[in-house]
C-alpha positions in Angstrom: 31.2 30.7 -4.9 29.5 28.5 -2.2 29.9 24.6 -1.9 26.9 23.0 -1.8 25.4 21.6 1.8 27.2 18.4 3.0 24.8 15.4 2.6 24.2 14.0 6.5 25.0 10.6 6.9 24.2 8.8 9.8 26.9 6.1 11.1 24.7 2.7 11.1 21.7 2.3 8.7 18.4 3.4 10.9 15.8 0.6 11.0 12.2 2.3 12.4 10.0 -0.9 13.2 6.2 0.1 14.1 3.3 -1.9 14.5 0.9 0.3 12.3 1.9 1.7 8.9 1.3 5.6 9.0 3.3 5.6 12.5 6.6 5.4 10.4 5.7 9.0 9.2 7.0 10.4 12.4 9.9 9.2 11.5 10.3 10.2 8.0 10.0 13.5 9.3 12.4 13.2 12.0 15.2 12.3 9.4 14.1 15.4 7.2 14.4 18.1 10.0 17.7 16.2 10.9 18.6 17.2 7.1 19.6 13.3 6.6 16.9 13.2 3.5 16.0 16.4 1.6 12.9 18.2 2.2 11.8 17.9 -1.0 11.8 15.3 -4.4 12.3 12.6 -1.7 12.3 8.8 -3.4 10.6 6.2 -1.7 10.8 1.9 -2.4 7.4 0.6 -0.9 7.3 -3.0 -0.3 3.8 -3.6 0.7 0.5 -5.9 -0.6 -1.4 -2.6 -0.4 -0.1 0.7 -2.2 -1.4 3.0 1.2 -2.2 5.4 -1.8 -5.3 6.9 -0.9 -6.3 9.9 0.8 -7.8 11.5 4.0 -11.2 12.1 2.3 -12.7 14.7 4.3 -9.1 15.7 5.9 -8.4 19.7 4.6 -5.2 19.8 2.7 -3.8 22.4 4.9 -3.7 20.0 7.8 -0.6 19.0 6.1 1.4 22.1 7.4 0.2 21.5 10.8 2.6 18.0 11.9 1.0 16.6 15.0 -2.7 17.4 13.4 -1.8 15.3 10.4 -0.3 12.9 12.5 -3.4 12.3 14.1 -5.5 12.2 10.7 -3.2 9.7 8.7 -4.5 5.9 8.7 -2.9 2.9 7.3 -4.1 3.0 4.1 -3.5 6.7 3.3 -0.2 8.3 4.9 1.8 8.6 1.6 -0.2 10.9 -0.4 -0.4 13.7 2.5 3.3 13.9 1.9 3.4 13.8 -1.7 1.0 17.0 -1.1 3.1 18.6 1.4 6.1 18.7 -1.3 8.3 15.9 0.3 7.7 12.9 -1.5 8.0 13.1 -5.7 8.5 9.3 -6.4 7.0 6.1 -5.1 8.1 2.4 -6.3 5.5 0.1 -5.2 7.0 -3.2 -5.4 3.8 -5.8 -4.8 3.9 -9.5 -4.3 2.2 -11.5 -7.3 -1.1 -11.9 -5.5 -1.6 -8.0 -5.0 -2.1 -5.7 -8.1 -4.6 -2.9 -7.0 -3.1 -0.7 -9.8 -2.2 -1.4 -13.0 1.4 -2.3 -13.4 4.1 0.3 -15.0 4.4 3.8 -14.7 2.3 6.2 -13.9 2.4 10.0 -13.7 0.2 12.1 -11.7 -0.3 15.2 -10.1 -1.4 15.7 -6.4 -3.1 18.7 -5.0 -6.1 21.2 -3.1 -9.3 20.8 -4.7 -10.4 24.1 -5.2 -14.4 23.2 -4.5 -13.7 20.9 -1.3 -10.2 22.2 -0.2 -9.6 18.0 0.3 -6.1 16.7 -1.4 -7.3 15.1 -4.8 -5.6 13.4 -7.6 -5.6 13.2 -11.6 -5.1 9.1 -12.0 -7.5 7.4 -13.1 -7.3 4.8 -12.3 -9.9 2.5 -10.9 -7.9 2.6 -7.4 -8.8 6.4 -6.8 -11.8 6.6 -9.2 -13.4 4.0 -6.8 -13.0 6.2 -3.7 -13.9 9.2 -5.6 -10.4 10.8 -5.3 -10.3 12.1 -9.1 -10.5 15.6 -10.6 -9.2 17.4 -13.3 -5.7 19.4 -13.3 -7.6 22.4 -13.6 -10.1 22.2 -10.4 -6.2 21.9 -8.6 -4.4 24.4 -6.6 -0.9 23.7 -5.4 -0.2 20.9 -7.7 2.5 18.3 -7.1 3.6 15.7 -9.1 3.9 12.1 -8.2 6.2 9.6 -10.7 5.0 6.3 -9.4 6.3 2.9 -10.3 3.8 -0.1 -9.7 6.3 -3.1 -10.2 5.7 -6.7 -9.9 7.7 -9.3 -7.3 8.0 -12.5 -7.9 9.7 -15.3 -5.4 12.6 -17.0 -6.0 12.5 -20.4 -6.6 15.9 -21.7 -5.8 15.6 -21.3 -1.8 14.7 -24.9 -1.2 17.9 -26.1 -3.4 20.3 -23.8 -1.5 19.3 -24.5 2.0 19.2 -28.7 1.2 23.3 -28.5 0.1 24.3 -25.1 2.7 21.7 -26.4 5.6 20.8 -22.8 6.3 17.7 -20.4 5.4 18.0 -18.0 2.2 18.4 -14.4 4.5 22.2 -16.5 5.5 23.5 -17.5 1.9 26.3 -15.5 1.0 25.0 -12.8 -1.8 27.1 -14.8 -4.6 25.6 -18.0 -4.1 21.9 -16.7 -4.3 22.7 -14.9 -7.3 24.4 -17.7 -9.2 21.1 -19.9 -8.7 18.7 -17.3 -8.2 19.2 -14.6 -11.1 16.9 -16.6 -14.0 14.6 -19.1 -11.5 11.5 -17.3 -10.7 8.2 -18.8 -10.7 6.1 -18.4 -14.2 3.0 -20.2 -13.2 1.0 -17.1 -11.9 -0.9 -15.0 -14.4 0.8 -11.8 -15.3 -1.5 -8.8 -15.4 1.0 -6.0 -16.4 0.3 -3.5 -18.9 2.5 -1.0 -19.8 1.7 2.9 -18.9 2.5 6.7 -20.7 3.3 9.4 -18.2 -0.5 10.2 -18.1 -1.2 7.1 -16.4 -3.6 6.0 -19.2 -2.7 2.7 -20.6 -0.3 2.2 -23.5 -1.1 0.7 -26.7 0.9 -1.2 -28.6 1.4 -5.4 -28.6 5.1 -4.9 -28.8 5.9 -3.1 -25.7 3.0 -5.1 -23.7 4.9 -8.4 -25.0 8.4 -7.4 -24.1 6.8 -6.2 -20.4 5.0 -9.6 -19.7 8.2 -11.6 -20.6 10.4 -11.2 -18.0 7.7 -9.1 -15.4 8.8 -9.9 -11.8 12.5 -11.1 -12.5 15.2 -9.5 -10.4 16.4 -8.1 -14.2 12.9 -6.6 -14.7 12.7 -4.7 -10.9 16.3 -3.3 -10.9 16.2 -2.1 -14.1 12.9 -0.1 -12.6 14.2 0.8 -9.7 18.0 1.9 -11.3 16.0 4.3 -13.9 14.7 6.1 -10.6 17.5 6.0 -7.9 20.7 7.0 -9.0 23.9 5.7 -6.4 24.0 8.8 -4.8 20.4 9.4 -4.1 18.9 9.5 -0.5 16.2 7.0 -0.8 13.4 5.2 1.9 13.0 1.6 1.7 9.7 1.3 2.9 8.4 -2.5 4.0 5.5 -3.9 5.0 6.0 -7.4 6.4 2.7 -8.5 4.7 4.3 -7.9 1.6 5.5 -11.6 2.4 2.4 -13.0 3.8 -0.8 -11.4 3.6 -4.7 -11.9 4.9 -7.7 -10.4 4.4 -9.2 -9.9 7.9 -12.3 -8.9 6.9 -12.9 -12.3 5.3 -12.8 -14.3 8.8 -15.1 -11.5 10.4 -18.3 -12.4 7.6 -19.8 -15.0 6.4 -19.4 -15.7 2.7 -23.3 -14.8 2.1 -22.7 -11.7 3.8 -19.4 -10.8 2.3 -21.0 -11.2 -1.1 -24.1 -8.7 0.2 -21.1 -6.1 1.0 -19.7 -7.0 -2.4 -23.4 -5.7 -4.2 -24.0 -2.6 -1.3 -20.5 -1.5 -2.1 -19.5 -2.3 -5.9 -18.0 0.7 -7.8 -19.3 1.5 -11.3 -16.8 2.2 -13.9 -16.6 4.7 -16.2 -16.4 4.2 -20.2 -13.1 3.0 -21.6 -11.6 6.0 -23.1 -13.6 8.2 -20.3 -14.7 11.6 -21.1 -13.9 14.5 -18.7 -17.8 14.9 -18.3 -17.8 10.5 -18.1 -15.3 10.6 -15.1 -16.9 13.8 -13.5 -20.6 11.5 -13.5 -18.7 8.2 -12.2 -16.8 10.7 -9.1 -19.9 12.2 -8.2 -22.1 8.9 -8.8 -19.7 7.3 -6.3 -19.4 9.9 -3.7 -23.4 9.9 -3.4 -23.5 5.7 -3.4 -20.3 6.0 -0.3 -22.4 9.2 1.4 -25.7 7.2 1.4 -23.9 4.3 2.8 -21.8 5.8 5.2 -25.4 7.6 6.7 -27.1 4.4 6.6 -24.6 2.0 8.5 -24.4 5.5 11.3 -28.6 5.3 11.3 -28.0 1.8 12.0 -25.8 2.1 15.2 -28.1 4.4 16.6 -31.2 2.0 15.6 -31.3 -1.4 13.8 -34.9 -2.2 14.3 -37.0 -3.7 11.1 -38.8 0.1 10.7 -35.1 1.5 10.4 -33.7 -1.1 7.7 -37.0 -1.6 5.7 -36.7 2.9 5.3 -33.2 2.8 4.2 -34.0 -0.3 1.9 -36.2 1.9 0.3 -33.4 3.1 -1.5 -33.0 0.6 -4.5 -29.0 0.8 -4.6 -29.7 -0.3 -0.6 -32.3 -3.6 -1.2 -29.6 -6.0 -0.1 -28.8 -4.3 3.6 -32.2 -6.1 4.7 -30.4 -9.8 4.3 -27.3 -8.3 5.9 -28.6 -6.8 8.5 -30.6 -10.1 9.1 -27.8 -12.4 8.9 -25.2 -10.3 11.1 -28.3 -10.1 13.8 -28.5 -14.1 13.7 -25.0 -14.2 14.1 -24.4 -11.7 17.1 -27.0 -9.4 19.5 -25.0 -6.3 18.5 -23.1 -6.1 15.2 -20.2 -3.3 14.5 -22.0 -1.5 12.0 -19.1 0.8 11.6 -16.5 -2.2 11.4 -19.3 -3.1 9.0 -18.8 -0.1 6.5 -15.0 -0.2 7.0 -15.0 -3.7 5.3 -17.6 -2.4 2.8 -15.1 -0.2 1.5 -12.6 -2.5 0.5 -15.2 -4.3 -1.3 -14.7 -2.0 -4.4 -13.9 -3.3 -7.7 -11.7 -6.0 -6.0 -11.0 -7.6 -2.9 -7.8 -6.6 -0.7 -5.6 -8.7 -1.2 -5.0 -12.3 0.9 -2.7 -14.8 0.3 -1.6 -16.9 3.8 2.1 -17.8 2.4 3.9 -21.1 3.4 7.3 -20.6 5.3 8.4 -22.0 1.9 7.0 -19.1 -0.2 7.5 -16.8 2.3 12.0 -17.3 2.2 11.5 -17.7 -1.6 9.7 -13.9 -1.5 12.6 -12.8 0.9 15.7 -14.2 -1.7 14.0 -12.3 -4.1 13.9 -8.8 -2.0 17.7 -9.5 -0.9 18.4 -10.3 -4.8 17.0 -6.9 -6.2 18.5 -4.6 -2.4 21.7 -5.9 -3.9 21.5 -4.1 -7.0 20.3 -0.9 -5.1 22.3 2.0 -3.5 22.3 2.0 0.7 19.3 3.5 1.5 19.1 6.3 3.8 16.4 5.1 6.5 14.6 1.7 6.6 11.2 2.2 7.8 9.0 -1.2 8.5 5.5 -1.8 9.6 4.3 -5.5 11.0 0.1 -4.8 10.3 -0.2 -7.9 12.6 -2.6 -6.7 15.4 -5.1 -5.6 12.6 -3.7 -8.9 11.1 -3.2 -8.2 7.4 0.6 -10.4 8.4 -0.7 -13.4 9.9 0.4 -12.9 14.0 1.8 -16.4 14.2 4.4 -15.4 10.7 5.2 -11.8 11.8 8.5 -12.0 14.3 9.8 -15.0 11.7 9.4 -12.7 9.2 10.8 -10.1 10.6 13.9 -11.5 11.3 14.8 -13.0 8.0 14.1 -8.9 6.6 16.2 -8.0 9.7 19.1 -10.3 8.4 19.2 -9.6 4.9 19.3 -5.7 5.9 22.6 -6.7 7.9 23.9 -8.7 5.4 23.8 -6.2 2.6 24.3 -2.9 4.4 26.3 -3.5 7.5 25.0 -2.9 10.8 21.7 -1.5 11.8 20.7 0.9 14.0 16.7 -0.8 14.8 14.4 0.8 16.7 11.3 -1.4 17.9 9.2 1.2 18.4 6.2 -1.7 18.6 7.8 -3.2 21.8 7.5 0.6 23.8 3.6 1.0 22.6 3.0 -2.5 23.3 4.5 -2.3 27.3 2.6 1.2 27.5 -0.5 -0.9 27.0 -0.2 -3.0 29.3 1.3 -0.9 32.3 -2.5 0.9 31.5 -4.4 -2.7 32.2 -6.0 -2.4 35.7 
């Protein structure tokens, strides 16, 4: 009879700090060929205002098998789902700060796999978040399904750090675990709306005042995300805490690159049309195909317009009545600048869905009372196995002037809860690269 495989441990906790979020993936693969997390049915905690759930539209779902290809296809906002297709990843917890909530909160059940029409990775949620980029379709038109279990959970700050830090005179990543947790456990903020709504396995929502009422009462409490998290990750499961540091403090750069008239005209070029409540298959088949035409026509328009932005080229593709507002755009960024980014232009009409991205410029304040409450729920969890962490401050969605604070205080609460860290700034070695290149 033959023992099963020893589980690899390495001697300090391994900290991966990268400046972009899909460059972490390198890594996540590092520790699976080392054999430190399993190759498959890996669990992953995913601090981040953005769930970096969609998917490589156009990308084949082969390229998965082929590392340094994929590498070179992933983006920020879509490196999780290529694993989840590859067999590695089976469970995602998106914890998201109060002003974030892309997807509807509570569980969700979904299978990921090859679209057998397009050979492109697809999804059966749907929810608005992938129905809006046209990521849906049926479990039948899948080949080489996997399935995802993901947990969309609420976070809300702790309000106790200002009391500590007056009568310990030091900032909440210091206080001894004990003390936060006396003061901490029950005082969290209650003044934001909650938007929660319990979810079956089929990711449809759940009916049903009771359950909704007994979800909304205690939503974003430490109590309410362990108990999440503890039904996922047992104490001796390898697990990756996954953190993005605007989880703390978050902007919408787009916003500071438009005017407010011409952010709205993105808002009408771009808006996504939802299906029926209570979709039928041939209701969400019309909305996916509906919305890939509307992104196709756009995408062609904004690359007609690099090549030529003359009054001829945006009167033609006016013409097209879902397209009458790109003349006032097209108008107003030309006022505004001789040559406007036309693709940098589409990139921000994209996130112009069926709501915003997220942007919320936290105080320092806000920002400890958001890291007490991270250190309060880490304390109820198992040692993960590998801490990856992404700054997003050169695209700036973590404001540049909060990032390094920020990143400290998650730094220090790491320390304090699992011992010393092995942290790797793999930021500082692409940042010096770039500037041994400057002539």
């Amino acid at each position: 009879m033959s023992t099963p495989p020893q589980k690899r441990v390495y001697p300090k906790l391994p900290v991966w700090i990268v400046e972009d979020h899909h460059e972490v993936v390198q890594h996540i693969y590092r520790a699976i060929g080392s054999k430190h997390i399993p190759m498959k049915d890996i669990k992953m905690v995913h601090l981040d205002s953005h769930p970096d759930l969609l998917i490589p539209v156009n990308m084949p779902a082969d390229t998965v098998y082929d590392k340094e290809t994929l590498l070179s296809e992933l983006s920020i906002e879509n490196w999780i789902m290529p694993m989840v297709y590859a067999g590695h990843i089976s469970h995602v917890a998106w914890l998201h700060p109060y002003w974030a909530q892309q997807i509807k909160e509570g569980e969700h059940s979904m299978c990921v796999g090859r679209d057998s029409s397009t050979t492109t990775i697809r999804v059966t949620s749907r929810d608005d978040y992938f129905l809006s980029d046209a990521l849906y379709v049926p479990l039948d038109q899948l080949e080489n399904p996997k399935k995802l279990h993901l947990d969309v959970i609420r976070v809300d700050p702790a309000n106790c750090l200002q009391k500590k830090k007056d009568k310990n005179g030091q900032s909440g990543a210091k206080i001894p675990k004990a003390a936060v947790k006396e003061d901490c456990d029950v005082l969290f903020k209650k003044d934001t709306p909650c938007t929660s709504s319990s979810q079956p396995l089929d990711g449809s929502t759940a009916s049903g005042d009771v359950i909704d009422t007994v979800m909304k009462a205690d939503v974003g409490s430490t109590s309410y995300i362990t108990d999440k998290l503890l039904a996922v990750i047992e104490q001796t499961d390898p697990f990756i805490l996954d953190i993005d540091l605007d989880f703390f403090s978050c902007k919408n750069p787009f916003k500071e690159m438009f005017t407010q008239e011409e952010y709205d005209l993105l808002q009408e070029l771009y808006s996504f049309s939802r299906p029926p409540q209570d979709p039928t298959e041939e209701e969400l088949s019309d909305c996916v195909e509906r919305r890939t035409h509307q992104l196709e026509d756009l995408e062609a328009a904004f690359a007609d317009l690099v090549e030529d932005d003359g009054q001829e080229t945006v009167e033609r593709l006016a013409a097209n009545p879902r397209m009458k507002s790109l003349i006032r755009l097209v108008h107003s960024l030309k006022n505004r600048t001789q040559s406007p980014d036309y693709e940098m232009v589409h990139q921000a009409g994209l996130t112009c869905d069926f709501s915003e991205l997220p942007h919320h410029i936290s105080s320092e304040e806000e920002i400890q009372q958001m890291i007490t409450a991270v250190q309060l729920f880490l304390e109820a969890l198992p040692k993960p196995t590998i801490v990856t962490i992404s700054r997003s401050s050169l695209d700036e969605y973590c404001p540049a002037e909060q990032v390094d604070s920020i990143q400290n205080s998650v730094l220090d609460i790491l320390e304090s809860l699992f011992g010393c860290l092995d942290v790797h700034r793999e930021y500082e070695s692409i940042s010096s690269e770039s500037t041994s290149q400057t002539p």
